[in-house]
Structures are given as structure tokens and as C-alpha cells.
C-alpha positions as CSV (number, residue, x, y, z in Angstrom):
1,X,-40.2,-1.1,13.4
2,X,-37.7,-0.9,16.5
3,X,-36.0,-4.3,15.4
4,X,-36.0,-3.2,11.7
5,X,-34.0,-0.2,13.1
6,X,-31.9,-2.0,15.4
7,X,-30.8,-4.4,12.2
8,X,-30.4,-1.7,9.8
9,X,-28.4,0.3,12.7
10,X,-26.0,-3.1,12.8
11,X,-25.5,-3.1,9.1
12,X,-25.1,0.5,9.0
13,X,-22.0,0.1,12.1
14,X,-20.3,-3.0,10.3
15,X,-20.2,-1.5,7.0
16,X,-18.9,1.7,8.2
17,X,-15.9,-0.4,9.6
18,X,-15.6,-2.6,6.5
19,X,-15.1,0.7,4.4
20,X,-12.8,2.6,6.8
21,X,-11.2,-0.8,7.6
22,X,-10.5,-2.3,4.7
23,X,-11.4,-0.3,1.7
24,X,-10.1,2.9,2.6
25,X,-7.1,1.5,5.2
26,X,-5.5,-1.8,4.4
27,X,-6.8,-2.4,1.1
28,X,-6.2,0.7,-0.5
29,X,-9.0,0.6,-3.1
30,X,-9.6,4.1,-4.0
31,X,-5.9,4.3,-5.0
32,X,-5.9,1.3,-7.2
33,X,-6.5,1.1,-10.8
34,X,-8.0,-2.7,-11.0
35,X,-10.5,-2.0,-8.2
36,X,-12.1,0.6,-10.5
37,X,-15.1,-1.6,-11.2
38,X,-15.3,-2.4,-7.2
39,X,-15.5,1.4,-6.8
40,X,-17.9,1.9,-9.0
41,X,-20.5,-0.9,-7.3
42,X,-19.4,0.7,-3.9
43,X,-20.3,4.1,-5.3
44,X,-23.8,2.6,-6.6
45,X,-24.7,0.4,-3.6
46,X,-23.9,3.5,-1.6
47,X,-26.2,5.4,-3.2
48,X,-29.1,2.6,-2.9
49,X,-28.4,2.7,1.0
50,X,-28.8,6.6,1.4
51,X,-32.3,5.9,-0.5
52,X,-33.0,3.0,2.3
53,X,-31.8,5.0,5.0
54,X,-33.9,8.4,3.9
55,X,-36.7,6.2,3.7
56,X,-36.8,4.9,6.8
57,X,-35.8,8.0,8.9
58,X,-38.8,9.9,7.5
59,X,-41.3,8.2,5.3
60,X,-43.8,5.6,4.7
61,X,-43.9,4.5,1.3
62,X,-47.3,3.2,0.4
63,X,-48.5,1.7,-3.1
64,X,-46.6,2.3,-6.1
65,X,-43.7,3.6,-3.9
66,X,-43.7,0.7,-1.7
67,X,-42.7,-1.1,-4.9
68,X,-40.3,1.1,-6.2
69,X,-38.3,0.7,-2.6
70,X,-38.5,-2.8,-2.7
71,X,-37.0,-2.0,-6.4
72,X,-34.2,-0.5,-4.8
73,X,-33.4,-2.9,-1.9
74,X,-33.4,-6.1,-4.1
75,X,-31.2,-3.6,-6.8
76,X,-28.8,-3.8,-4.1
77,X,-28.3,-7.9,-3.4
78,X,-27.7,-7.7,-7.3
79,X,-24.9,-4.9,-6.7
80,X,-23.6,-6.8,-3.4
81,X,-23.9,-10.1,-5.7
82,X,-21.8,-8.5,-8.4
83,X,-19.4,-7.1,-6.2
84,X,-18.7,-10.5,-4.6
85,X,-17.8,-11.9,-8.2
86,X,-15.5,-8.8,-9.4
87,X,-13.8,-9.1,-5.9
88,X,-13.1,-12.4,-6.0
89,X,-11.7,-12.1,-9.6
90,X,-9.3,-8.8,-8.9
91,X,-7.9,-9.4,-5.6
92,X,-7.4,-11.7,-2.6
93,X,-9.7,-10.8,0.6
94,X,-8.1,-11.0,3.9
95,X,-10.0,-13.2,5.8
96,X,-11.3,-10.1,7.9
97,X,-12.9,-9.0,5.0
98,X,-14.7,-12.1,4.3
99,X,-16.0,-12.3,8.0
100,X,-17.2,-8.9,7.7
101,X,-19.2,-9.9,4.0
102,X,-21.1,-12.4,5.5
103,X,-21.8,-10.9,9.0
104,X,-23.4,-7.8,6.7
105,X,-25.2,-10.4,4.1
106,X,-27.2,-12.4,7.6
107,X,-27.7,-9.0,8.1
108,X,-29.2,-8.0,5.2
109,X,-31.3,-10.8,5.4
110,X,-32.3,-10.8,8.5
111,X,-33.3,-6.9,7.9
112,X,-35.3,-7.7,4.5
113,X,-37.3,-10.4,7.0
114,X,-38.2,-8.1,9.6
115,X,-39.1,-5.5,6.7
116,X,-41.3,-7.5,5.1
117,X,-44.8,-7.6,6.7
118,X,-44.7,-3.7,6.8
119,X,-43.9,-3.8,3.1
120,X,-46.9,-6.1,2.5
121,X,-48.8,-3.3,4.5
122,X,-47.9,-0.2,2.6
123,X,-48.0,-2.1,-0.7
124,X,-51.7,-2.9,-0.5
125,X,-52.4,0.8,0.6
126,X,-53.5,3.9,-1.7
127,X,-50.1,5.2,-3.6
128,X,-48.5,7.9,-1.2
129,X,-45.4,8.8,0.2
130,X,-46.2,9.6,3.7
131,X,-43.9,11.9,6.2
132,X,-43.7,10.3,9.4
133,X,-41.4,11.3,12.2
134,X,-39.7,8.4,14.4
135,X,-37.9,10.0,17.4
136,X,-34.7,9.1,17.7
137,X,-34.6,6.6,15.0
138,X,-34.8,9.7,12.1
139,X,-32.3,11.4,13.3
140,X,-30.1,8.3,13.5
141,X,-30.9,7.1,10.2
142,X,-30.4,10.5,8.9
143,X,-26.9,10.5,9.8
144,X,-26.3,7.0,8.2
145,X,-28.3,8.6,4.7
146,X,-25.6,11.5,5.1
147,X,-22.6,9.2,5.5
148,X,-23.5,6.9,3.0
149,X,-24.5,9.6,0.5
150,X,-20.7,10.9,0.7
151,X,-18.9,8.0,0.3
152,X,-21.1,7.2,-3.0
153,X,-19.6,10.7,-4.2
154,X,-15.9,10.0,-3.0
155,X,-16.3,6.2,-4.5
156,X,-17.4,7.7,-7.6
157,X,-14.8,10.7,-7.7
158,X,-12.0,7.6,-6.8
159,X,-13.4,5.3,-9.6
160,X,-13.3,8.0,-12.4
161,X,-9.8,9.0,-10.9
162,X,-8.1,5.7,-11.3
163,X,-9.8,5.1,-14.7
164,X,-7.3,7.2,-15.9
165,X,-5.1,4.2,-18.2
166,X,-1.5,3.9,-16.7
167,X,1.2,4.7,-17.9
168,X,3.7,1.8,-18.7
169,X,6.2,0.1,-16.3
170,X,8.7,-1.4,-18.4
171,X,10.2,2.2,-18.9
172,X,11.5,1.9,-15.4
173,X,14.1,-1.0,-16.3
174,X,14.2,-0.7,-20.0
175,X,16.6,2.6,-19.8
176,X,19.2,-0.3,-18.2
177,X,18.3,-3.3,-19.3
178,X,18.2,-3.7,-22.8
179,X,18.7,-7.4,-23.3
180,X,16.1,-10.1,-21.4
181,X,17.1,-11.3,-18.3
182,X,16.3,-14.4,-16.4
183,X,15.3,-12.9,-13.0
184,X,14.6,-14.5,-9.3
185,X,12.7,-11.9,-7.3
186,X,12.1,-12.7,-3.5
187,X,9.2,-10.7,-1.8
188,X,7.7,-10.3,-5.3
189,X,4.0,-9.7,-3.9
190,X,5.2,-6.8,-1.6
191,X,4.1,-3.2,-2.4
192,X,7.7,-2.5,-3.8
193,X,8.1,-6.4,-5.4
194,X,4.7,-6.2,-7.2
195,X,6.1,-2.6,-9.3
196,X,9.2,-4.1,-9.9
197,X,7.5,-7.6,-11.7
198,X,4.8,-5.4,-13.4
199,X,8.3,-3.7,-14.6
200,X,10.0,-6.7,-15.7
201,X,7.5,-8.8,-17.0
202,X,6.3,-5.6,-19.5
203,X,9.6,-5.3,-20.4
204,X,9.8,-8.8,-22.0
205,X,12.0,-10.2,-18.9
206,X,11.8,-13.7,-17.5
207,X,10.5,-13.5,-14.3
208,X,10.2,-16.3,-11.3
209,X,8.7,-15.0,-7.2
210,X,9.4,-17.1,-5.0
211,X,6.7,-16.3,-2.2
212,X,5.2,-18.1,0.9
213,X,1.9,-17.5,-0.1
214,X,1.4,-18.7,-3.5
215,X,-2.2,-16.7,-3.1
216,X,-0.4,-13.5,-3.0
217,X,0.6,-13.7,-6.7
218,X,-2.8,-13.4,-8.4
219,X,-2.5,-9.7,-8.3
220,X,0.9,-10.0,-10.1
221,X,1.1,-10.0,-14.2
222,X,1.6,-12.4,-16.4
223,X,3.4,-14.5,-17.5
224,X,5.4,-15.5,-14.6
225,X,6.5,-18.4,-12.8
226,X,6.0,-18.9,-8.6
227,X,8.1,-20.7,-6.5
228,X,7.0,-21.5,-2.7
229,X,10.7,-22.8,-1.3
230,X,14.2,-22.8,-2.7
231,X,13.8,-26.6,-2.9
232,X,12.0,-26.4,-6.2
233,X,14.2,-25.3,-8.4
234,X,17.2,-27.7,-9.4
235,X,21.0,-27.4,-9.9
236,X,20.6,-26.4,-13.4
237,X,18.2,-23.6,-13.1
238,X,19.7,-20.4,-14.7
239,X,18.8,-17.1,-13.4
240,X,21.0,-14.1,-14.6
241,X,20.3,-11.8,-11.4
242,X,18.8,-12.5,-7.9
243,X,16.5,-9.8,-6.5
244,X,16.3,-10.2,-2.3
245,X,13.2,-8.5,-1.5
246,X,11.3,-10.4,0.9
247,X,11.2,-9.4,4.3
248,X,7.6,-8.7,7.1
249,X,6.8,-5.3,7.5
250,X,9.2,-3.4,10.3
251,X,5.9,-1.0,10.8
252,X,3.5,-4.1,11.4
253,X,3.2,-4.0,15.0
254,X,5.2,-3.4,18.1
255,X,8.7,-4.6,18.3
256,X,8.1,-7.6,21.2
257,X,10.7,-10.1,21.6
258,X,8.2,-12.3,18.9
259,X,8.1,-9.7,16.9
260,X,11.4,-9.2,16.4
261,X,12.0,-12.7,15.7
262,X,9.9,-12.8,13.2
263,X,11.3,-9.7,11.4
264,X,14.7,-11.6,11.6
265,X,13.7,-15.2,10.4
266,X,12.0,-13.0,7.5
267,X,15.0,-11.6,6.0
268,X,18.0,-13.6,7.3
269,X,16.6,-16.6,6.9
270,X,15.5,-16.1,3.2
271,X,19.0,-14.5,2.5
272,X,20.4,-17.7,3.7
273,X,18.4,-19.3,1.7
274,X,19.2,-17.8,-1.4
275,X,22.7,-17.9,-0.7
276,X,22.5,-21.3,-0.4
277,X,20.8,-22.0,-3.5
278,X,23.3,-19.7,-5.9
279,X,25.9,-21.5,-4.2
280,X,24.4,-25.2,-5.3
281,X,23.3,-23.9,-9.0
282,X,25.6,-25.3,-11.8
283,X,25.6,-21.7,-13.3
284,X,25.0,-18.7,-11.0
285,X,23.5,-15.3,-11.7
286,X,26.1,-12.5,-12.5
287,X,24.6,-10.7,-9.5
288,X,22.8,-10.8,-6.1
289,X,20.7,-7.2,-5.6
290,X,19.6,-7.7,-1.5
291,X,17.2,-5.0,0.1
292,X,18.3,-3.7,3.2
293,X,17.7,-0.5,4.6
294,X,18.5,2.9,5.9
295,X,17.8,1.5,9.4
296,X,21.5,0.2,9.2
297,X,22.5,3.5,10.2
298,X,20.2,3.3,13.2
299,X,21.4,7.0,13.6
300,X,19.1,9.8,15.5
301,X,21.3,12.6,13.7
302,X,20.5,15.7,11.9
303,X,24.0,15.3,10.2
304,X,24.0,13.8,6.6
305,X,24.9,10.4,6.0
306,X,26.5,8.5,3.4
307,X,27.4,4.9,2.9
308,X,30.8,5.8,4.2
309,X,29.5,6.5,7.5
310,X,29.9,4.8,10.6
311,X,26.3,3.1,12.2
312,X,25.1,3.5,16.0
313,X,23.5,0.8,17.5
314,X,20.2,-0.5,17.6
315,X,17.9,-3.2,16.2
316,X,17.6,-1.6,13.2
317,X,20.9,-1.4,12.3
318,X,21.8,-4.9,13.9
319,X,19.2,-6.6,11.6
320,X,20.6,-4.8,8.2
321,X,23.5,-5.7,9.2
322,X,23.5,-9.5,10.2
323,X,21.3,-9.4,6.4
324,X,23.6,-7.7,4.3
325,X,26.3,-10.0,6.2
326,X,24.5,-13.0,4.8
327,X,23.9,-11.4,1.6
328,X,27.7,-11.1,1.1
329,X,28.4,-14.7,1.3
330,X,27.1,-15.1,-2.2
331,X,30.5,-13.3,-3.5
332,X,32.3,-16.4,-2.0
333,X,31.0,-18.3,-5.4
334,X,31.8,-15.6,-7.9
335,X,28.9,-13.4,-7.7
336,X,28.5,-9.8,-7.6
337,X,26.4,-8.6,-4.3
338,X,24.9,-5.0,-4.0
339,X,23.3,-4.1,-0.9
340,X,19.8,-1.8,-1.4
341,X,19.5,0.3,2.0
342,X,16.2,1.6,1.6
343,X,14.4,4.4,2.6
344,X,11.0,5.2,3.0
345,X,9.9,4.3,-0.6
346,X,6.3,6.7,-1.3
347,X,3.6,4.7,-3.4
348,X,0.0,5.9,-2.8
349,X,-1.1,1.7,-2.9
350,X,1.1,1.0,-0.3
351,X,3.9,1.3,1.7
352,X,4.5,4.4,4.5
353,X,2.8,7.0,2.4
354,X,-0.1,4.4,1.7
355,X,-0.9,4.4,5.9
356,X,-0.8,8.0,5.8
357,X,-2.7,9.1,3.3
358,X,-6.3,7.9,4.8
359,X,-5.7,10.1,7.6
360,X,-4.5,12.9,5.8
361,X,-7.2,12.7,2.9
362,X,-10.2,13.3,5.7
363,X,-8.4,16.1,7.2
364,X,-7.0,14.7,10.4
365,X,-2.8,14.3,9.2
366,X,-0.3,15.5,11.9
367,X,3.0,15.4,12.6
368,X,4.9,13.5,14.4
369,X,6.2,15.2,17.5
370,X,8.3,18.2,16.8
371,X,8.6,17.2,13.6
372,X,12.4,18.9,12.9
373,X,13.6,14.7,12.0
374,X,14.5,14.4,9.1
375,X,13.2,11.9,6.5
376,X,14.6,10.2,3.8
377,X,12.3,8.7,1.1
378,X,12.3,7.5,-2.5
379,X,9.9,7.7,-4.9
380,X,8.8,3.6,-5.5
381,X,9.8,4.0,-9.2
382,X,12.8,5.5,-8.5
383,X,13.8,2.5,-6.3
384,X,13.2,0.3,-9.4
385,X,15.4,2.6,-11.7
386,X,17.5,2.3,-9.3
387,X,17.3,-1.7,-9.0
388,X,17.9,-1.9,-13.0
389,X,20.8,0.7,-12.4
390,X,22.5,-1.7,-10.7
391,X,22.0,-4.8,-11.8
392,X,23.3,-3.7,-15.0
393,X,26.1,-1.7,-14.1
394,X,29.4,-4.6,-13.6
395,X,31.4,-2.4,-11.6
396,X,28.6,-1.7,-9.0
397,X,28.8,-3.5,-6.4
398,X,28.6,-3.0,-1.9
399,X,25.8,-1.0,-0.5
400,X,24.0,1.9,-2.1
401,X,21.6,4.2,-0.3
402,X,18.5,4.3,-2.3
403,X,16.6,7.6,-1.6
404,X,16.2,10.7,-3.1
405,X,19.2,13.7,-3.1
406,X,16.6,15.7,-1.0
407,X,15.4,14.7,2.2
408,X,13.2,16.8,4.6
409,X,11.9,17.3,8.1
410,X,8.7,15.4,9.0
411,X,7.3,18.6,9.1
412,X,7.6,19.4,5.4
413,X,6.6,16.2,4.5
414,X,3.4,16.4,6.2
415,X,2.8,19.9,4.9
416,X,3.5,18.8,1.4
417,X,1.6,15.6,1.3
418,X,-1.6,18.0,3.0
419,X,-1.0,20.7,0.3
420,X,-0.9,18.4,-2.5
421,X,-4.4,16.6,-1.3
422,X,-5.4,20.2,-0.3
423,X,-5.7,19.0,3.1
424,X,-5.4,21.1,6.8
425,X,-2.3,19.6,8.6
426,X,-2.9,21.5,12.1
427,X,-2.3,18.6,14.3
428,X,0.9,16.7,15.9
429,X,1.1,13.4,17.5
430,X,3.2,14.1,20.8
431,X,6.4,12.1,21.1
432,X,5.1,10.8,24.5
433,X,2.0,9.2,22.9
434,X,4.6,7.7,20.1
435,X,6.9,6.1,22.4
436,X,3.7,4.6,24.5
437,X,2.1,3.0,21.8
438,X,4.8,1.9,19.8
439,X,7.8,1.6,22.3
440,X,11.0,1.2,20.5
441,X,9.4,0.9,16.8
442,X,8.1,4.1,17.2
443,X,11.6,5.7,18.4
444,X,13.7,3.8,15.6
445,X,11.2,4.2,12.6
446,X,9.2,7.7,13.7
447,X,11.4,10.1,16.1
448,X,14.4,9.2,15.5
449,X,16.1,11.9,12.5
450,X,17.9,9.7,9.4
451,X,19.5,12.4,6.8
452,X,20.7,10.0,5.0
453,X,22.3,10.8,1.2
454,X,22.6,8.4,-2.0
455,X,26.1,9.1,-2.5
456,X,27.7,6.2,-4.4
457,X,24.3,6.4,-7.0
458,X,25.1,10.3,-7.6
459,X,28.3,9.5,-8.0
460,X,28.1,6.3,-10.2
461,X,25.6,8.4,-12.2
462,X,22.3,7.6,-12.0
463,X,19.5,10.2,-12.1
464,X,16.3,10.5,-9.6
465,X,13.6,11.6,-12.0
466,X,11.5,13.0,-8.6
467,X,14.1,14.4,-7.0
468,X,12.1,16.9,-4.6
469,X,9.4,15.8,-2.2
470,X,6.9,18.2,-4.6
471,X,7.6,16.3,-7.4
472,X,6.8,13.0,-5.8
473,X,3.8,14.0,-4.5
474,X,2.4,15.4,-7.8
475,X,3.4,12.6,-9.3
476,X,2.1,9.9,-7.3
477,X,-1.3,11.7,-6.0
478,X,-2.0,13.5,-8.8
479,X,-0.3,10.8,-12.0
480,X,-2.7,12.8,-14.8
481,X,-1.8,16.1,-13.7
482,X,2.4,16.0,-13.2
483,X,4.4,18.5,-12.0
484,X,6.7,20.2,-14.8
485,X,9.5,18.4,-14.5
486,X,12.8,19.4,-15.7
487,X,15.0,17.3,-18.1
488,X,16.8,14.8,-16.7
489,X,20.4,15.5,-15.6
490,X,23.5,15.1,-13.1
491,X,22.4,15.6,-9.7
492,X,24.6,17.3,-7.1
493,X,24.3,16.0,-3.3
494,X,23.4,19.2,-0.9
495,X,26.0,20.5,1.4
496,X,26.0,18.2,4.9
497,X,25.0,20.6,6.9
């Protein structure tokens, strides 16, 4: 039985690492509505392995129950078979993912082959389920019955959760835009690019992404059009706005020299791009709506900031800039260009808040060193109010800070997000540790203290409907159980301190 062990040990290990990895990590699955039915076979496969693992930490099944476990390991190549179909029909696995699948389905095999004679064995034995005690080996497999038996609850507690129906997206841009619009959206398979398509598209809008990786766009609704280079569309394509969304994550990985390149090329280079198309197209959109972000102030400031404000120095900020630089060119050929400076925009599938929350859901969130910075952030749907807002307002036009009248300390925001998953949040990542592991990154995008203020969208009059970080947080952790909210109505900047 040692080998049997050993292979049931490996399957144990890899899966672990698949589920934390991927499912729980990068993926995102137990926030997403569409991977219900995933959650659901995760949950029942789970469930199957705790059986296995129980089994072979402390009994011998003979007889009848020696076919009622082989019952329950071939129930779960039907479950792992099943999975691999609703998988590949929801979303696109990373190639990790796939590496992992088949490493854990040799596996499997190789562990129903080694399991086999001994089955044979206690098949054509008198009916009994014997207790037998295997040293090291129980308690091991014990441990791997426990684990798996709680993730088949917290799979199952996550699949009834996002079974919930959501609630529709084309409120978010139907408040502004009443009549359809024919809409170019760059970075349109991005956490914040797929929201704002699920938007439009519900909304009745013509919608075209243009994306480097056509794959990407299964997850996005239909109908819509994709685009893979600027090349494709000809002089007299008509779009009546221009969203500018692409752009690689700043938070993927420390800022090298390549690194850095890359986040350039990713956002200049596209804005150039664009540029260059409106500028060849024999009627061009009424307006050019470019992301940028709060970095441009590349302040480390507890002072409130407004668009009015002067920027220090740093990559950050020289990246927004040379963007929004680009960006402006398109008002050489007639057509209005607003600048988004985004903050940290909060969705629980994604983005900043979507990294945290694994950590915080098991208990272990912390803040980040002192934790007296202060963080500005923006509820996702907000941001696409906010988008609509401006494409539809004429007289809007420059850079607008897009994040909510209310910022707070790191150390609020870690208590709040704990309190709402009614969490601990005891621990704190030293500032030390930060600027070790993530150099200048971790300075720019963690440490450093942004107070930044929407003042031109207070002012112009548009209306965060999660104004507070509480708010958010109900609303995006908790979406069938909202926070009272208040009706909507003008919001007053606080005092700079």
C-alpha cells in the first residue's frame, strides 16, 4: 500500500495547489457567477475525495463495501470528466491550469492501477468494513480527508452564494446614455473592460474590443465584435466614442527595467495607436475617454489632491503622463479627450480587492506597514457611471479623478474589508519586507499615501452611489444583502485636511 499512498499523497499536494492557485487566487471562482456549476462539481468531487481519503487512513473495505468504494472513485472521473467540459465551455484556462489537469488525471490513473489488485482482494472477501491502523500514513490521510472535507463545504456555501441572479448592468450607462452608441473599447477583457461591455452591450449599445488575445473575449457577452490590431478597421468605420482601456497590470510583478517597458509599450503604444486611427477615419467619434490613473500624482502625501494639483516625480506619474500626453493628440482632429485617472477600482472578481480577498477570507489579511496611507478607491461600477458621465456630457472634457469623495487609511480599509467577511485582521506586513520584495512597485503602489479627491466629477455633478468604503464593501461582498443606502444626492468633497 506504500506506493498507493505515496500516489494519493501526490494528487492530494497538486490539487491542494491547483485550488489555492488557481481557483481560489487567480481565477477567482468562488466570486463568479458563471463558475457556479464548476463550484458545484468542486464541491461534489471534494466530497468523494474525503470518502477516499477516510478510507484509506483507517479501513479496509471488503465485499459489498469494496464495491461501493470503487462506486465512489469511478463517480469521481465522471465528476472530473464533467468538470473538464463545463470548464472548457465558461472560461479560458491558463495554461498552468491545464498542466496541473493532466499531471492530477496520470495521477489518478496511475493511483486507480496501484489500487487495483488490493480491490480485487477485498472484493472477493466476506462483506466488512474493517479498522486498520497505518502508522503514519492515517494520520496523513486524515489530514487530506479534513482539508478536502472543508473545501466541499466552502465550494458549496460559494456555489449557492453566487447563484443568487444578478442584478443588471445596463443601469450603469443607461442613466447617461439614452440613445445607442457605436463604441470602440480597448482593454475590453480586463476586470474593469469586461463590466463596462456587459454594460453596454445590455444596454442595446454597439460594441467593438479590440484585444491582443482574441481568446480573452469568450467570457465577454454578446453580441459584439473583436478586433486584434487597428489595421482592421477601414477609413469609413464610424464609432461615436473611443474607450482607452488597455494597459498590463502595474501590480503584475516587479518593476525591472523589462518590466517597465512593457507597462509602457502597453499603454503608450496602444494610445498611439488609437490616435492614429481616429485621425485616419473619414468620420471620427465625438470623444476619446483614455484610462490613466491616480499614479500621475506620484505623490507620498497625506494632503488632499485634486486635478488642479501639481505631480512629484516618479514612474508612475511619468507613465500617466507621457499616456495622457498621447491621448491628447486626438483633439488635434476635432475630438473631445477626457483623461480617467484611476484609482484603486474594488470588484471582488478582480482587480486590487480581488488579490486581497483570498488572504483575508482564511483569516490571514494585514496591513501594510503602518498603515496611516491613505487610499483612494472606486467602486468598479461607479467607474463605469462615471465612464457614461462623461462620454455624454459635451462640455466635459481634461482629466477627471475617478474615485470615491471618501478615501481612507490602509488601516481602515483592511479593518473594513475583515469586518465585512467577519474576518480577524491582527497582522501587518512591515514596510521593510514591502520594499524587499517588491522594490519600487511596492513603494509607488503600497506605501506611498495618495488622498486623492474627484473634484471636477463633484463639481460637474455626478453622484457616487457607494460613496463610503462600508457601502462598497456590503455591496460588493455581500450583493443580496446591501447596505441601506441613502437616496442619491449632491455630494460635498471633505475638508483637505
Amino acid at each position: 500500500m506504500t506506493a498507493v499512498m505515496i500516489l494519493a499523497t501526490i494528487q492530494a499536494v497538486v490539487g491542494a495547489f491547483d485550488l489555492l492557485f488557481h481557483h481560489e487566487t487567480t481565477e477567482r471562482l468562488t466570486w463568479k457567477a458563471s463558475a457556479r456549476q464548476e463550484l458545484w462539481l468542486h464541491a461534489a468531487r471534494n466530497g468523494l475525495y474525503a470518502v477516499v481519503f477516510l478510507v484509506l487512513a483507517w479501513f479496509e473495505p471488503r465485499g459489498i463495501w469494496a464495491a461501493a468504494f470503487v462506486a465512489v472513485l469511478l463517480a469521481e472521473i465522471i465528476i472530473t470528466l464533467t468538470d473538464f467540459v463545463v470548464e472548457d465551455r465558461t472560461r479560458q484556462l491558463p495554461e498552468s491550469e491545464r498542466v496541473l489537469h493532466t499531471i492530477l488525471a496520470v495521477s489518478y490513473g496511475a493511483f486507480l492501477a496501484l489500487l487495483t489488485p488490493h480491490l480485487i482482494v477485498w472484493f472477493n472477501q466476506t462483506s466488512a468494513l474493517i479498522v486498520v491502523e497505518r502508522g503514519v500514513w492515517s494520520a496523513v490521510m486524515t489530514i487530506f480527508a479534513l482539508g478536502v472535507a472543508l473545501w466541499c463545504v466552502r465550494d458549496a456555501v460559494r456555489a449557492r452564494a453566487v447563484s443568487s441572479p444578478a442584478g443588471p448592468a445596463s443601469p450603469l450607462v443607461n442613466r447617461h446614455l439614452d440613445a445607442p452608441q457605436r463604441v470602440l473599447v480597448t482593454g475590453g477583457t480586463g476586470f474593469i473592460g469586461k463590466r463596462l461591455c456587459q454594460a453596454l452591450v445590455e444596454a442595446g449599445h454597439d460594441v467593438t474590443v479590440l484585444t491582443r488575445d482574441p481568446r480573452k473575449a469568450r467570457d465577454l457577452p454578446t453580441p459584439i465584435r473583436i478586433a486584434t490590431a487597428c489595421g482592421e478597421f477601414g477609413d469609413d468605420t464610424v464609432f461615436d466614442a473611443v474607450i482607452n482601456l488597455a494597459g498590463a497590470s502595474v501590480a503584475g510583478g516587479r518593476w525591472t527595467e523589462r518590466r517597465k517597458a512593457v507597462l509602457r509599450a502597453s499603454r503608450i503604444d496602444t494610445t498611439r495607436d488609437i490616435v492614429a486611427l481616429i485621425g485616419r477615419l473619414t468620420t471620427r467619434p465625438e470623444v476619446l475617454v483614455s484610462a490613466s490613473a491616480i499614479g500621475f500624482y506620484g505623490t507620498d502625501s497625506d494632503q488632499a489632491i485634486t486635478e488642479n494639483d501639481r505631480a512629484m516625480p516618479g514612474f508612475s506619474h511619468d507613465m500617466c503622463a507621457e499616456r495622457e500626453a498621447e491621448a491628447r493628440k486626438a483633439s488635434r482632429y476635432g475630438v473631445r479627450v477626457v483623461e480617467l485617472r484611476l484609482s484603486l477600482v474594488l470588484g471582488a472578481q478582480g482587480g486590487p480587492l480581488g488579490a486581497m480577498l483570498p488572504a483575508f477570507e482564511f483569516g490571514a489579511g494585514a496591513r501594510i506597514g503602518h498603515g496611516r496611507q491613505w487610499m483612494s478607491w472606486v467602486h468598479l461600477d461607479d467607474a463605469i457611471r462615471a465612464m457614461a458621465f462623461l462620454i455624454a456630457r459635451k462640455d466635459l472634457r481634461g482629466p477627471f479623478n475617478v474615485t470615491a469623495p471618501q478615501p481612507v487609511t490602509n488601516t481602515v480599509f483592511s479593518d473594513r474589508l475583515a469586518a465585512t467577511l467577519k474576518r480577524p485582521c491582527l497582522l501587518a506586513i512591515p514596510a521593510p519586507i514591502i520594499r524587499i520584495l517588491l522594490g519600487e512597485m511596492g513603494q509607488e503602489l503600497l506605501l506611498a499615501s495618495k488622498r486623492v479627491l474627484p473634484q471636477r466629477l463633484i463639481d460637474a455633478g455626478f453622484v457616487f452611489e457607494h460613496a463610503t468604503i462600508d457601502a462598497a464593501m456590503t455591496d460588493i461582498l455581500h450583493p443580496g444583502n446591501p447596505a441601506e443606502m441613502k437616496p442619491a444626492e449632491r455630494q460635498v468633497l471633505p475638508k483637505a485636511a
